[in-house]
C-alpha positions, -999 to +999 in steps of 0.1 A: -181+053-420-158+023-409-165-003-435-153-033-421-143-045-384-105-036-371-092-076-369-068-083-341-053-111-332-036-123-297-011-150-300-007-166-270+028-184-248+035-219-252+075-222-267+082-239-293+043-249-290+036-212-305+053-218-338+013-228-346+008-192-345+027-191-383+000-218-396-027-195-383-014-164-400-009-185-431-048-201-437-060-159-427-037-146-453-047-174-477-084-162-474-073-126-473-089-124-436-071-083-430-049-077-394-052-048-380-037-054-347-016-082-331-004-086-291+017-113-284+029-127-256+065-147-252+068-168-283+036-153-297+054-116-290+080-129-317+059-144-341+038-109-341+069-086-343+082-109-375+048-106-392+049-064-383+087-064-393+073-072-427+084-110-435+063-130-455+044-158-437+062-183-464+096-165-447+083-175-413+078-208-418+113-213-434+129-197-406+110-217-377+119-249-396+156-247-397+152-227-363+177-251-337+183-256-301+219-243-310+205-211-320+193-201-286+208-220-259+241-199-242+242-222-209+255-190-184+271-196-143+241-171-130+218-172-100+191-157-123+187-182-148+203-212-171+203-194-203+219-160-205+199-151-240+222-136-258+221-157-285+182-159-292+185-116-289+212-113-317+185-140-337+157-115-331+180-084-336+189-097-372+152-112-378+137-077-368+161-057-391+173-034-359+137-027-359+113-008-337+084-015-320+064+020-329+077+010-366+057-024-370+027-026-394+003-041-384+008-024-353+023-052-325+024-050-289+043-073-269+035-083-234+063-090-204+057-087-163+074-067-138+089-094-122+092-065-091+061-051-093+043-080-100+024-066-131+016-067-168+037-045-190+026-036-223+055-028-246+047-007-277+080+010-286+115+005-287+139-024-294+122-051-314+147-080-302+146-066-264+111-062-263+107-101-275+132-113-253+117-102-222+084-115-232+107-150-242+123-152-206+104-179-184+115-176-151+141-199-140+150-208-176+162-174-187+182-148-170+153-118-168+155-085-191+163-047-177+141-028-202+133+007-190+144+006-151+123-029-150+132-063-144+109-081-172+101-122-177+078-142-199+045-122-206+024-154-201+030-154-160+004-124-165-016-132-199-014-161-215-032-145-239-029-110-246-070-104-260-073-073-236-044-061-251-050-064-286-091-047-280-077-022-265-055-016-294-085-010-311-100-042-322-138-047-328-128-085-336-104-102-315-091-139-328-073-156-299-051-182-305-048-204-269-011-228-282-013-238-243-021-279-239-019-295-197-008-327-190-023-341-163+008-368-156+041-363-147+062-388-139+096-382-120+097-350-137+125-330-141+135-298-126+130-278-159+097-302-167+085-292-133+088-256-142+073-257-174+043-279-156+038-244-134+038-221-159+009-240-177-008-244-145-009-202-142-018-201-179-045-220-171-059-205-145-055-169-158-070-178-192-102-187-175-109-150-164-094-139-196-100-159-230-139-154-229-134-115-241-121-127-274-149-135-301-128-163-321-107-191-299-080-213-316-067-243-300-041-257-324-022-278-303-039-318-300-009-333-279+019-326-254+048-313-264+078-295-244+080-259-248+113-261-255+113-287-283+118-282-316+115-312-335+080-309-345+080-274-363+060-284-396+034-304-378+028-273-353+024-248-385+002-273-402-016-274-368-022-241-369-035-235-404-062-265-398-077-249-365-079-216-383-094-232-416-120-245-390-131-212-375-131-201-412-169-206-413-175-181-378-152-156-385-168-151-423-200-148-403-187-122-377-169-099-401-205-102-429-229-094-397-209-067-382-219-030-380 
């Protein structure tokens, strides 16, 4: 007889926004809250495959505070995009230890979109650091991935976040963590800002039909900030752990009433 509920956990897009995602998995290991299962989309994809790779969450949170602009921008001459990724994928590559997907524990899937097809794919083997950085490539911003005959962008243009994926993994209890945050003002906005602006606005509307099937929802972010900046790193961890520590109290009572 299964003793306990199988935990997962769907770590939602948002950039730099989704370095919350650390703080979350830090208060759940604190109170020794087990993972079973974690989906992830963009920067939720490779906070899920770091945790699976095996790094501690104290690792993570040294890494995502000395993590840089320098460290993924490759500015590329390309129709496709303004970043080429390179950069960010050799990051990943070395982060991942040349890992694979099917090699992750918890088990981690990571979620990209047929940028052809217009779909959700659901990546659960191969590359660790190609995987990721399709799920990473926001349309416009980064040149798109060729993984497996498909042209692949950011995850979150289909699910924002992945809680389908991660029950149908196998999880009785899913915990989804929502790093999105809309601002309702723009003014003279940029070309990238603009962007940005419609992603959110698709996040948005697509979490609406999708968020209710989790059982626990996290919103760690309190404020506007750009995907893309990294100046705030400790604050979004810290973030994090306090929206978790205050679903504490529900997630106790859902994992002591199950059956």
């Amino acid at each position: 007889m299964q003793r306990r509920p199988k935990i997962g956990l769907a770590l939602g897009s948002g950039g730099a926004r989704g370095f919350a995602h650390i703080g979350v998995l830090k208060t759940l290991v604190e109170e020794q809250i087990p993972i079973d299962f974690i989906a992830g989309s963009s920067m939720g994809a490779l906070v899920a495959t770091m945790y699976g790779t095996g790094h501690t969450v104290e690792t993570m949170e040294t890494f995502a505070k000395l993590f840089k602009r320098k460290d993924y921008i490759d500015f590329t001459v390309s129709k496709q995009g303004l970043i080429a990724g390179k950069k960010i994928e050799t990051l990943i590559r070395m982060l991942a230890k040349n890992g694979y997907l099917e090699a992750l524990d918890p088990p981690v899937c990571v979620v990209a979109t047929d940028l052809n097809a217009g779909e959700r794919v659901i990546l659960k083997s191969g590359d660790v650091a190609r995987a990721v950085r399709a799920s990473m490539s926001i349309p416009g911003i980064f040149v798109p991935v060729m993984m497996n005959g498909r042209l692949l962008v950011d995850g979150g243009v289909v699910e924002r976040v992945p809680v389908s994926v991660v029950r149908d993994m196998g999880a009785d209890v899913v915990i989804a963590v929502d790093v999105s945050f809309f601002r309702s003002t723009l003014s003279s906005p940029s070309v990238y800002e603009i962007l940005m602006q419609t992603m959110d606005i698709m996040g948005r509307e697509l979490a609406r039909g999708q968020i209710h099937l989790g059982d626990i929802h996290i919103r760690p972010i309190l404020k506007h900030s750009a995907p893309l900046d990294f100046s705030q790193t400790s604050q979004l961890i810290e973030q994090g752990a306090e929206a978790c520590r205050a679903e504490l109290p529900m997630i106790k009572a859902l994992l002591k009433e199950w059956r």
